[in-house]
Steps between C-alpha positions, in 0.01 A plus 500: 500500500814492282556120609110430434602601131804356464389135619223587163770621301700171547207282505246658259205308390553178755565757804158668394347139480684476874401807644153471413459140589623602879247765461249239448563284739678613866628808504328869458638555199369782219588280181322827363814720563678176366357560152557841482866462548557211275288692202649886611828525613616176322277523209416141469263430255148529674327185363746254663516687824128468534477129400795443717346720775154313468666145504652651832226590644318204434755240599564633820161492656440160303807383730353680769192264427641202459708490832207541717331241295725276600580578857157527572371198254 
């Protein structure tokens, strides 16, 4: 857990914006738990986190998308 926070700590917003666009996309990922620790622990300021959290979350499946778009044309 402590390197989960660190790599937050050290990346802050654009590690949120990471994390949850994984979580989005390929791997099982809670980009919930994501959230919490950028806004708790490391008391980012909430707004960002959940604009940077949504653009996550929507870029990674939109990836996702657009892949097997074109693989499968």
């Amino acid at each position: 857990m402590d390197a989960f926070v660190d790599f937050f700590v050290q990346w802050g917003y654009w590690g949120l914006f990471v994390g949850s666009f994984i979580a989005g996309s390929v791997i099982p990922l809670s980009s919930e738990a994501i959230l919490v620790v950028c806004v708790g622990p490391l008391h980012l300021d909430p707004w960002i986190c959940l604009w940077a959290a949504l653009a996550g979350n929507v870029a990674g499946p939109a990836t996702g998308w657009g892949i097997w778009a074109k693989w499968n044309g």
